[in-house]
N, C-alpha and C positions, 0 to 999 in steps of 0.2 A: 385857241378858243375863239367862236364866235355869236355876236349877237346879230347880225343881219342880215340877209340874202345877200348882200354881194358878198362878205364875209364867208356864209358857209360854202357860195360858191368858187369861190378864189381856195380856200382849204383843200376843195374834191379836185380840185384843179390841178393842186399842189402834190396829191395823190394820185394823179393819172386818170381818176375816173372818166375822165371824156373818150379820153386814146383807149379806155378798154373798151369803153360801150361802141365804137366807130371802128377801130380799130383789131379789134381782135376777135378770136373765134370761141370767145367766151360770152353769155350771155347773164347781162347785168339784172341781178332778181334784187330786189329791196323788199327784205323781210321786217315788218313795220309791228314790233313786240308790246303787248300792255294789255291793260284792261280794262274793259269803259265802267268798272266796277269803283273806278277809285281815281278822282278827278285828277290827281297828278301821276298816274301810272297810263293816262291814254294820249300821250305825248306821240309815241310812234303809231296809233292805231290813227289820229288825227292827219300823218305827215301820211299814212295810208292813205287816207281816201281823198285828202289833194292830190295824189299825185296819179292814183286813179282820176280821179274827175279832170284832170289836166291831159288823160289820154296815155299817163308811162303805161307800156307795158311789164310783165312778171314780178307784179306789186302784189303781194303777200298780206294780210293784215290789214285793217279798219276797223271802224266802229261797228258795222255788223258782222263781220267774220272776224272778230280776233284773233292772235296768237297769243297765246301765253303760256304758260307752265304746262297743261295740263293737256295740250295738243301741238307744240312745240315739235313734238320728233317725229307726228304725221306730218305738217309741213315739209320739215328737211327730206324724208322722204319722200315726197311728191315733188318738190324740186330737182330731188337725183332725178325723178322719172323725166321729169316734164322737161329740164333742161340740161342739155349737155354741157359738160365741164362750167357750171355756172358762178359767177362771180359774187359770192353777196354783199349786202349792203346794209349792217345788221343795225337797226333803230331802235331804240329802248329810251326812257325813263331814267335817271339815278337820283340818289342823293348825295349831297357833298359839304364840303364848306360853304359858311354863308358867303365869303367871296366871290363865290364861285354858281349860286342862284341864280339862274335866267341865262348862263351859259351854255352853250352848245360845244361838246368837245369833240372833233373830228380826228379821226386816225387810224393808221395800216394798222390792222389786227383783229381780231374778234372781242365780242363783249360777252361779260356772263352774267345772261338775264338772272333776275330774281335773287344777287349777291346779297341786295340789301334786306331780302325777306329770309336768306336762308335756306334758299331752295337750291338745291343740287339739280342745275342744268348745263350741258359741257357747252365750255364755250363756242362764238360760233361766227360767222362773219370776215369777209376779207378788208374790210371797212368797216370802223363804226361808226357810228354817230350816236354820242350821247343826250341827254338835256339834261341837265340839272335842274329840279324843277323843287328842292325845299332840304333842307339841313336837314341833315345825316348827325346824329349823339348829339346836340343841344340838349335835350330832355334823357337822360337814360330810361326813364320811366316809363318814356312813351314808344309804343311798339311803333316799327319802320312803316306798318302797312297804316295806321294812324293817322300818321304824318302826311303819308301817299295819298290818304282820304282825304285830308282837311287842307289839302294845298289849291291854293287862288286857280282857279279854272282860267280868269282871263290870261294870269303868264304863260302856263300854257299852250296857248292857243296862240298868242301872242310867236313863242316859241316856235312852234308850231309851223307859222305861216311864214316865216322868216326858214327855215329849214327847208319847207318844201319848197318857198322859190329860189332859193340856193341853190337846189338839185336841178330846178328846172333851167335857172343859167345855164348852170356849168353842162349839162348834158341833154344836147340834141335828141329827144325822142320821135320814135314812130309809127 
């Protein structure tokens, strides 16, 4: 788990990220999942467009182009097209324990967006990168996407900004 840029960048480190992007004949896509619809679901649409405006290339998602639920599997397929054998680097939103609020969970594997709404999307990602960004069942009353609404803008962002320059240590763009 991490809270700071050197933190998530020592994690991607830890996971090879740099040696793929340098390294290999796989091309590193960071597919950046949310929605600017719900201030705690645009965690990875935010780590999108820092890292666009920072100049990465095959960055997926932002605040004006979204991915989310509902256009999710044109993306993956326009990455088969666009990039050969491509590595991703799936960024999403979650809910969790309160212990675990304003954390960033980094790790080898896929995420499955929209678990906490209920949506059926296969998972996806050869890294993820999660944020925990507000308690998961505190309330049973209160529906997931709610919660996703009413969550503090500034963590965040906060989140956020610490995640995209995590990425931008650990991995040499150009």
């Amino acid at each position: 788990m991490a809270e700071t840029a050197d933190e998530c960048a020592a994690a991607l480190r830890e996971l090879g990220l740099a040696d793929i992007q340098l390294n290999s004949n796989q091309t590193v896509v960071y597919l950046c999942i949310g929605t600017d619809r719900a201030t705690g679901d645009c965690f990875g649409l935010l780590i999108g467009r820092k890292l666009q405006k920072a100049g990465m290339a095959a960055v997926y998602g932002n605040l004006d182009e979204p991915v989310h639920a509902k256009n999710i599997e044109i993306y993956l397929q326009e990455i088969s097209v666009e990039h050969k054998n491509p590595f991703i680097v799936a960024i999403d939103a979650c809910l969790g324990s309160a212990d675990k609020v304003g954390k960033i969970l980094i790790k080898r594997g896929p995420i499955a967006p929209g678990l906490a709404l209920g949506t059926k999307i296969k998972p996806v990602g050869d890294i993820s990168i999660t944020g925990v960004v507000n308690v998961f069942g505190a309330y049973a009353e209160v529906n997931p996407w709610e919660i996703l609404a009413s969550t503090r803008l500034s963590l965040v962002m906060r989140m956020a900004k610490a995640t995209a320059a995590g990425i931008n240590i650990c991995v040499p763009y150009v």
